[in-house]
C-alpha positions in Angstrom: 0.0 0.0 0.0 0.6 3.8 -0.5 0.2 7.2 0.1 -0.3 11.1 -1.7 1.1 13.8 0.3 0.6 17.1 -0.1 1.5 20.1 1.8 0.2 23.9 0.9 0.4 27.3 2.5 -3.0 29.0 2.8 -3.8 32.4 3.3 -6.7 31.9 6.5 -6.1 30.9 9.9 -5.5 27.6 11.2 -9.8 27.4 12.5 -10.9 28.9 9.1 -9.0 26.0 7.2 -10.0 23.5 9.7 -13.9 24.4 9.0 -13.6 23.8 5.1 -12.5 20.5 6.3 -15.8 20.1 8.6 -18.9 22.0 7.4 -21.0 21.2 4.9 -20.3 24.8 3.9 -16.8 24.7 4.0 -16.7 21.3 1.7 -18.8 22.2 -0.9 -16.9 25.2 -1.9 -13.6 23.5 -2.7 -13.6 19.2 -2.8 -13.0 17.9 -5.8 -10.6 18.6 -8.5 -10.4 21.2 -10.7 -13.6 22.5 -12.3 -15.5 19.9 -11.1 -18.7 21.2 -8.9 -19.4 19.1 -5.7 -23.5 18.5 -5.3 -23.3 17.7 -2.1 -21.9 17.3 1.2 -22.5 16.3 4.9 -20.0 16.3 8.1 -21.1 15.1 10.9 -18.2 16.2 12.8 -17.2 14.0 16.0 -15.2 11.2 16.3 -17.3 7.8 14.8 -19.2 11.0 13.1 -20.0 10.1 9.2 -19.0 12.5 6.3 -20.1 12.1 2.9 -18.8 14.3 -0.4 -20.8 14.0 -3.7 -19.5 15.3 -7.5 -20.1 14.8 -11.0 -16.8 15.0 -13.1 -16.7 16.9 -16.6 -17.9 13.7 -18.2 -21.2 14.1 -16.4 -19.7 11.0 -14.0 -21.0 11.3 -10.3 -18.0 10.4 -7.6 -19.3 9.4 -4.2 -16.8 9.6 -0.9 -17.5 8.5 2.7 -16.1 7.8 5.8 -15.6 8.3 9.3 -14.1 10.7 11.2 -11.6 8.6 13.4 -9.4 11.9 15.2 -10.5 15.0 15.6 -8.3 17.7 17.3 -9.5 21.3 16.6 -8.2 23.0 15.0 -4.7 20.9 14.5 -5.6 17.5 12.9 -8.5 15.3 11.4 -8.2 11.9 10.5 -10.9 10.0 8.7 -11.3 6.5 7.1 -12.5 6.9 3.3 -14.1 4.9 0.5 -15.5 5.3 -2.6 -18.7 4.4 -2.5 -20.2 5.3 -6.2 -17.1 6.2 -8.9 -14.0 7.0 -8.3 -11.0 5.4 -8.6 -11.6 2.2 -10.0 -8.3 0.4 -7.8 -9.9 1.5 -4.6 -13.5 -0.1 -5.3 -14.3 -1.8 -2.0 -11.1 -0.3 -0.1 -11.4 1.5 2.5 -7.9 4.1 3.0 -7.0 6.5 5.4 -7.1 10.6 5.1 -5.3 12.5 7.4 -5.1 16.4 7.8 -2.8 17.9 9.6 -2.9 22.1 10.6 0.1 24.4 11.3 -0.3 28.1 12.0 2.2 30.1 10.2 3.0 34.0 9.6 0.9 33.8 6.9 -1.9 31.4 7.7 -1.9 28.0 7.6 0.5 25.2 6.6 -1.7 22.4 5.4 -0.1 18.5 5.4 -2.3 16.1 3.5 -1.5 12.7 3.8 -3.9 10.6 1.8 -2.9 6.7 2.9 -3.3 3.1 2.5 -4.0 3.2 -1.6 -3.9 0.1 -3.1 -0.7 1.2 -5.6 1.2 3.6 -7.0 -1.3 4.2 -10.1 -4.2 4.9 -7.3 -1.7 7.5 -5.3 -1.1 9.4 -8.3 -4.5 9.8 -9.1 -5.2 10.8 -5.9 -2.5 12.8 -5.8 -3.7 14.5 -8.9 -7.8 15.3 -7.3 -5.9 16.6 -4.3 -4.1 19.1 -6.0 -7.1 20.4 -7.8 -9.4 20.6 -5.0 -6.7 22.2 -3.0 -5.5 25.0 -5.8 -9.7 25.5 -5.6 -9.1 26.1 -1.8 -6.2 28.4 -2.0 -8.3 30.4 -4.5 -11.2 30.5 -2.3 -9.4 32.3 0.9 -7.1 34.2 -1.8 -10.7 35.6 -3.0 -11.2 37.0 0.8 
């Protein structure tokens, strides 16, 4: 098994960033990659808590995440299981991998650490790799907006 890691500087403090993580709110205005609009999202934010992240990809595709949240320390770190449960990857159909985000307040914001683990292969981390990167230039844009 593998991982994607990312890490990003963003321009909102450390609780702002953490509540994109955990509000429907918050998710809806950045998962997903590029372009692609999320239709919906629920968090229900506490540790065995359920979160759920629906999109439809430029192909007119719907995606379908879930998990659970497994860690929660505001506004540091989240950790939650995650599984596709309609689309996605096609190497990770019936896997269930592990998200974890982890918060550092900087001079400017917020030092973001994405660790995405537990993918089946290297193919499946680099596509991952790849949606993270779009849905987290989205993010960027959205506090850069503010």
């Amino acid at each position: 098994m593998t991982a994607a890691t990312l890490v990003r500087r963003i321009a909102a403090r450390r609780s702002i960033v953490f509540d994109a993580f955990v509000t429907p709110e918050g998710l809806t205005s950045w998962w997903g990659p590029e372009d692609i609009p999320v239709l919906s999202a629920t968090a229900d934010v506490h540790v065995g808590g359920h979160f759920k992240v629906r999109f439809k990809t430029l192909d007119g595709l719907e995606h379908e995440c879930t998990g659970q949240f497994l860690e929660i320390v505001t506004p540091e770190r989240i950790v939650m299981s995650w599984r596709w449960s309609e689309g996605g990857e096609p190497e990770e159909q019936g896997a269930v991998s592990r998200l974890e985000l982890h918060l550092r307040a900087i001079d400017t914001g917020t030092e973001l650490a994405l660790i995405h683990a537990a993918l089946r292969n290297e193919t499946s981390a680099h596509s991952h790799e790849w949606g993270w990167d779009g849905a987290l230039k989205k993010l960027i844009r959205n506090f850069a907006a503010n």
